[in-house]
N, C-alpha and C positions, 0 to 999 in steps of 0.2 A: 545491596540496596538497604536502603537504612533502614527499622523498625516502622518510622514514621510513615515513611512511602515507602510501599510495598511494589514490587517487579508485578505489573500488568501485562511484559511483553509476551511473556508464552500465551497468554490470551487472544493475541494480535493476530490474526492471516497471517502467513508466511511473506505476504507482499509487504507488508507494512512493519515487518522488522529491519525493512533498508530506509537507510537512513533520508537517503534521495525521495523515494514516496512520503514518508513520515512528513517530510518541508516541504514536500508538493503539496499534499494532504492539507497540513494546517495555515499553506498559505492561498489554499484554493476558497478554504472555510472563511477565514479572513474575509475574503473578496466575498465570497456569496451569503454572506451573514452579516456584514458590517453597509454595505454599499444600500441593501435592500432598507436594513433599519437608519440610513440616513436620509433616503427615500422615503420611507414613512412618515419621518419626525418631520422633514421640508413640507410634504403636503400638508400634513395636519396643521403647522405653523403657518403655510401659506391660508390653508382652507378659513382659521382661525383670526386669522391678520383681516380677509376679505371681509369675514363675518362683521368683526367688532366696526370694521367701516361705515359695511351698511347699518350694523346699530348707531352710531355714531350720526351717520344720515337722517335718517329715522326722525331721529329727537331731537334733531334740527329743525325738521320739518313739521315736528307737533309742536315744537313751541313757536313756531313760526303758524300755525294756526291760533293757538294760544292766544296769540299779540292780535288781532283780528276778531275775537270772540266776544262777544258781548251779553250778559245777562240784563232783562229787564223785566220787571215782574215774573219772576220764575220762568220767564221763556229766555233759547237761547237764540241770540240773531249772528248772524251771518253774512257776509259779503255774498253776492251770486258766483264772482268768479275771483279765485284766488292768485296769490303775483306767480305760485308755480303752475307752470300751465297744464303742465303732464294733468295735474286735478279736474282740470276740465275739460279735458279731452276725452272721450265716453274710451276701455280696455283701453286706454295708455300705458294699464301695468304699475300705474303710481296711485293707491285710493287714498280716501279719509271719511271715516264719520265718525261720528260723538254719539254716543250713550249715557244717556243717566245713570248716574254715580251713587254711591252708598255714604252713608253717613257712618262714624265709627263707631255710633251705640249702636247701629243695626246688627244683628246676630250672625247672621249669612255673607258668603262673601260675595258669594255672586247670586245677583235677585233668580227667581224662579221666570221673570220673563226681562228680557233688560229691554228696554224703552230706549229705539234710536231717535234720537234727538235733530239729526243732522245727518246728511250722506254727499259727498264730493261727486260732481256729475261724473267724473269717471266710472262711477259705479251702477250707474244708470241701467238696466236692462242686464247685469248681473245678480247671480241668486247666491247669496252672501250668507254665513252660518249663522247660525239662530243666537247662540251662546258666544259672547266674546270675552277676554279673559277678563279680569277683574281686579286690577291689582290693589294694594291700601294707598289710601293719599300721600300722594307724595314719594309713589314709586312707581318703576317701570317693571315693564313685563314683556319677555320677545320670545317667540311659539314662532312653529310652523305648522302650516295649515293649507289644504288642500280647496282650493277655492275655484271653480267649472273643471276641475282633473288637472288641473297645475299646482305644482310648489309655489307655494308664497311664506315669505317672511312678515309677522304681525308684529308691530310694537303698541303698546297701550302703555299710557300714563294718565294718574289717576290727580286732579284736581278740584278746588272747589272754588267756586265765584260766590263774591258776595254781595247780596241784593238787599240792601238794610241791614236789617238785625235777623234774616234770615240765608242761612249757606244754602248753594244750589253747587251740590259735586258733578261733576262729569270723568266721563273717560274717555281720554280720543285715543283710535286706534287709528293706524298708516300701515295702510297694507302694500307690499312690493310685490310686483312676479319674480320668482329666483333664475328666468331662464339665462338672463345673461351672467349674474355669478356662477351655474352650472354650465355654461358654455367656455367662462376664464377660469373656472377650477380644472374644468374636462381639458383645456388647450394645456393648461398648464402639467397638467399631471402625465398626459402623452407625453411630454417635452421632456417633461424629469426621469419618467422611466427610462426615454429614448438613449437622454445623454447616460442615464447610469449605467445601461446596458453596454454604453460604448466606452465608456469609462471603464466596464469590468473587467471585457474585453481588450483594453489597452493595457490595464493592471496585469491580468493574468496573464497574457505577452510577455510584457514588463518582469513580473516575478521567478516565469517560466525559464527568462534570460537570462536574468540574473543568479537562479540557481544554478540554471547550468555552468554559468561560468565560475559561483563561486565553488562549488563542486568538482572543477575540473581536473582540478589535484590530484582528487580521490580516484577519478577514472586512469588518469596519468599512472597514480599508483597499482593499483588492480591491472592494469595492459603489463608495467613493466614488474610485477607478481605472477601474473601468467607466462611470462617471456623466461623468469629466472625457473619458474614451474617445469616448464618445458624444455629447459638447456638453452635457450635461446641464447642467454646472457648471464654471468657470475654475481652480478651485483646489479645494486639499483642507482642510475646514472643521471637524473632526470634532477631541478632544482624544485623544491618543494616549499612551502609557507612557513613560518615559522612554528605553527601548533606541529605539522608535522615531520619537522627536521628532526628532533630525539628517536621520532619512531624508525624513520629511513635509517640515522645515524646509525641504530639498535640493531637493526634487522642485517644492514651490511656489513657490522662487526661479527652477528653471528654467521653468516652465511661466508665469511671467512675464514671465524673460528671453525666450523667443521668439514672445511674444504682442508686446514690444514690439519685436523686431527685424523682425518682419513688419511691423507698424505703420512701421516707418523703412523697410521697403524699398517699400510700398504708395507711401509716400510721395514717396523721391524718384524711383519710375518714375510718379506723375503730375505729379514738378516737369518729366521729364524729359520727359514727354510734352508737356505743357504749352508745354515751351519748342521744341519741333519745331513744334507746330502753327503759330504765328505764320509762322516763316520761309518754312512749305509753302505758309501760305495766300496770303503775297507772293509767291510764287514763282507759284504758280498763278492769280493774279492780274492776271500778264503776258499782253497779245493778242498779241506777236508769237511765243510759245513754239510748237514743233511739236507735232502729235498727238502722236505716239507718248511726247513728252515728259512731257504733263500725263496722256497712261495710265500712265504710270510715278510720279507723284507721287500718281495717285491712290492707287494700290497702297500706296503708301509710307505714305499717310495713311491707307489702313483696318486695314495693319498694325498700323501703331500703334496707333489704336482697339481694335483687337483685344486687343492683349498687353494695354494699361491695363484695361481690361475685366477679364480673367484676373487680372491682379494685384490690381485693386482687389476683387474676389468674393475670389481664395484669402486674402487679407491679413483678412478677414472673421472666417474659417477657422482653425482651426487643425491641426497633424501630425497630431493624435489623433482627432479629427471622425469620427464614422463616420457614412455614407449609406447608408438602405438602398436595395438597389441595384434592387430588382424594378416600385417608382414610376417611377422616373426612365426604366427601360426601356419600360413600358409608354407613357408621354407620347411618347417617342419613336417609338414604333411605330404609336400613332396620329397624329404628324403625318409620318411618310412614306408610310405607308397612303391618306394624300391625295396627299401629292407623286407615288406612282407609280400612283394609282389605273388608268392605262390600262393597267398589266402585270397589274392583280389579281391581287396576290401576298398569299401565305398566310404570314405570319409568326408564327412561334410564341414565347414566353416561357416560358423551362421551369427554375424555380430556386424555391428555399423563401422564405418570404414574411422570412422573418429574416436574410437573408445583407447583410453588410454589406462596404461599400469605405471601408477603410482611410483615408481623405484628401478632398480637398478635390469639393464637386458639381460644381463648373466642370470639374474635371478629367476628372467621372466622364460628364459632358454630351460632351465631347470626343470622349475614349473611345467610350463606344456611339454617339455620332452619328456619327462618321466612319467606324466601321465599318458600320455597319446604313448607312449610305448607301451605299457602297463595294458591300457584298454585294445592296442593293438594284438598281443599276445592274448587275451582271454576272447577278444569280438570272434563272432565267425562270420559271419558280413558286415557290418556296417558300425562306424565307429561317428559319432556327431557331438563338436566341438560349439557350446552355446555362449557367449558370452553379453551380459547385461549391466548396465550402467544406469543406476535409476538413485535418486533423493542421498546422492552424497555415498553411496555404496558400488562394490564390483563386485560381481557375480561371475564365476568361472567354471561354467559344468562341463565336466568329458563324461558322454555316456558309451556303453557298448551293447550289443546283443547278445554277450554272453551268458554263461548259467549263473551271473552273480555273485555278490556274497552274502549268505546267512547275519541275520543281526545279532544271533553270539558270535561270530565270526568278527564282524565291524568292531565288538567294543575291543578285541583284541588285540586288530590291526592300530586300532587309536592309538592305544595302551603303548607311549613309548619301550623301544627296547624289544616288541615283538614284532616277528615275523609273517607276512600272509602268503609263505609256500603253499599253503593248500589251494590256494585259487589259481587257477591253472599252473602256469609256470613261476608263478610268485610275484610277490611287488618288492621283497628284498629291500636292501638298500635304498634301492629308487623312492618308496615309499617315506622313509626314515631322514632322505633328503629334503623331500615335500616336504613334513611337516618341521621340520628344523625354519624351513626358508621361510612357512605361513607366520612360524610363530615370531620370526625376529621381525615381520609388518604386522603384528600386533591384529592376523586375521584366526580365520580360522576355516577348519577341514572337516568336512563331512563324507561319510557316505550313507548311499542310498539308494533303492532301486527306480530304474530310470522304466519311468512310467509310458514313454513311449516306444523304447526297444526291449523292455524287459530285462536287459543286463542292471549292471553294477553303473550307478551315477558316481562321479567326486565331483563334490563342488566345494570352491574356493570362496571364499567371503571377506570381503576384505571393506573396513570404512576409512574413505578415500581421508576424512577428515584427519584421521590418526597416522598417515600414512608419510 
């Protein structure tokens, strides 16, 4: 990651390091961040569009008083009834009166008692606020104001008439009820949420579909990753997008390259086997050779046998092979179950029927036979084989009830190249196979005392990731 941007994902939940949540995720934020604030900014613009109308009404309507008004001798005259009728209809919800006005040398803007001049019979038997705004000549002014427990919208515009050589100001206010603008702001904003909700709803459908499908690839690819995983299939066969043809290209060149380089090494350890056995079998062919000499060839010669065995199975095989590992336990537990039939030992198999070993069965035959042997010759009852699969890791405990091993004892048996003959009949060789096989899967071998039978634990550890 570059200097500039710095790697956040260790930070992430472990869900959200997949890639698929990641574009769920920022396309779910999209929809629910973007749609709501589009829904705000429509109401506000609607709410705001409505408003400037009825201002726009308003000041129609007072200069339409305006044209109607007459001073005469400092009094102001007035028609009885006006051309808009709503004025003269008593709570029509449309008023008007006029107030005496201020002149510009006066100091105050608004008098300490203002002088209504004039009231629109609509206002008739309404109790109307004492102070009304006051704006300078020749400006308007729009408040809201609460007038018997209802919203109202006030406009005031400030004029002045002139009566000879002296001004007479006024201010006419046109007061509205807001009920119907709050009954088409309330329709309308149910409406707006309604569709965005279903809008969001259709989007995230919409988005959810289309990830999947553009994503399909990758699942396509992970099914036939798991299939090569498991031996299912040698290669990956499936036609793929152009971003990831190199990687398919890539992976089914390697998964060639080491099918064939197993193949060359299967091979020349049977050329190489091959060509020891002759020389042993003349060597052992001799009547004057001593005992101990042809026990020693003989060894030499089932070694061998051995290793080509191993090689020629895992050469079969390949890295990715997975065994499940609960068969393979069980066959062996029924044939030591014979081998120690006079100790009648209770051996248990305690693991989920899906847990799989990373690699080759020859190996995994290795493994559990030479421990389940091992624990079978030290147990005196009961022998229990655990095995666990948890966050990318294998877990493989054989425990027993026998008298253990000492922990100067354990670093010893680690300690390539020695022997644990002291613990009952020994782990020998078998031991020295273990840890050869843990170490070429990059695991590792413990022991320990097994907390529930009191014997000796070995447990396996393997990261599936590495493997």
């Amino acid at each position: 990651m570059s200097k500039f941007f710095p790697d956040f994902s260790s930070l992430l939940p472990w869900k959200l390091k997949s890639l698929k949540a990641r574009l769920r995720l920022s396309a779910l934020l999209i929809v629910v961040l973007v749609l709501p604030l589009i829904g705000v900014t429509l109401n506000s613009a609607f709410e705001a569009h409505i408003k400037s109308a009825i201002h726009n009404e308003l000041a129609a309507y007072s200069y339409s008083i305006l044209a109607v008004a007459e001073v005469e001798q400092q009094e102001l005259l007035m028609p009885e009834l006006l051309l808009e009728n709503q004025f003269n209809v008593i709570e029509s919800g449309l008023y008007a009166l006029i107030t005496k006005g201020q002149l510009e040398e006066e100091n105050t803007q608004q008098a300490s008692r203002q002088e209504i001049l004039w009231l629109s019979n609509s206002l008739l038997g309404l109790d109307i606020p004492y102070v009304f705004p006051q704006p300078a000549l020749g400006r308007s002014l729009s408040e809201e104001i609460d007038l018997n427990g209802e919203q109202h919208l006030i406009y005031s515009f400030s004029a002045s008439f002139s009566d000879g050589e002296q001004d007479f100001p006024v201010t006419i206010h046109i007061i509205k009820n807001q009920a119907d603008l709050l009954v088409i702001t309330g329709q309308f904003k149910r409406q707006l949420w309604l569709w965005l909700l279903v809008l969001m709803a259709l989007l995230l459908l919409i988005q959810m579909s289309w990830l999947n499908w553009t994503l399909k690839p990758l699942h396509i690819l992970k099914g036939e990753l798991q299939s090569v995983e498991q031996g299912k299939t040698d290669q990956l066969q499936a036609r793929y997008p152009l971003e990831l043809e190199q990687v398919t290209g890539q992976l089914n060149l390697l998964l060639h390259t080491e099918q064939n380089q197993r193949q060359r090494y299967r091979n020349a350890l049977s050329d190489l086997a091959h060509s020891l056995k002759t020389p042993l079998a003349v060597m052992q062919s001799q009547a004057d050779l001593p005992e101990a000499f042809n026990e020693q060839l003989a060894v030499i010669n089932r070694t061998i046998e051995h290793q080509l065995k191993r090689a020629q199975s895992a050469g079969e095989s390949s890295w990715h092979l997975g065994i499940l590992i609960k068969p393979v336990a069980l066959k062996l537990v029924s044939a030591l179950e014979k081998i120690y039939r006079h100790k009648a030992l209770n051996i248990s198999v305690l693991m989920a029927e899906e847990v799989l070993f990373k690699g080759d069965e020859a190996d995994l035959m290795e493994l559990l036979g030479n421990m389940l042997d091992n624990a079978c010759k030290a147990a005196k009852q009961r022998v229990v084989v655990k095995v666990n699969a948890t966050d990318g890791q294998l877990v493989i405990r054989v425990e027993d009830d026998g008298q253990g091993i000492s922990e100067d004892q354990r670093e010893k048996v680690l300690n390539r190249g020695t022997r644990a003959d002291t613990y009952e009949q020994g782990h020998g060789i078998g031991l020295a196979i273990i840890r050869d096989i843990v170490t070429s899967y990059q695991g590792e071998l413990l022991i320990e005392e097994s907390r529930e039978l009191g014997g000796a634990c070995f447990m396996l550890c393997f990261n599936e990731k590495k493997q």
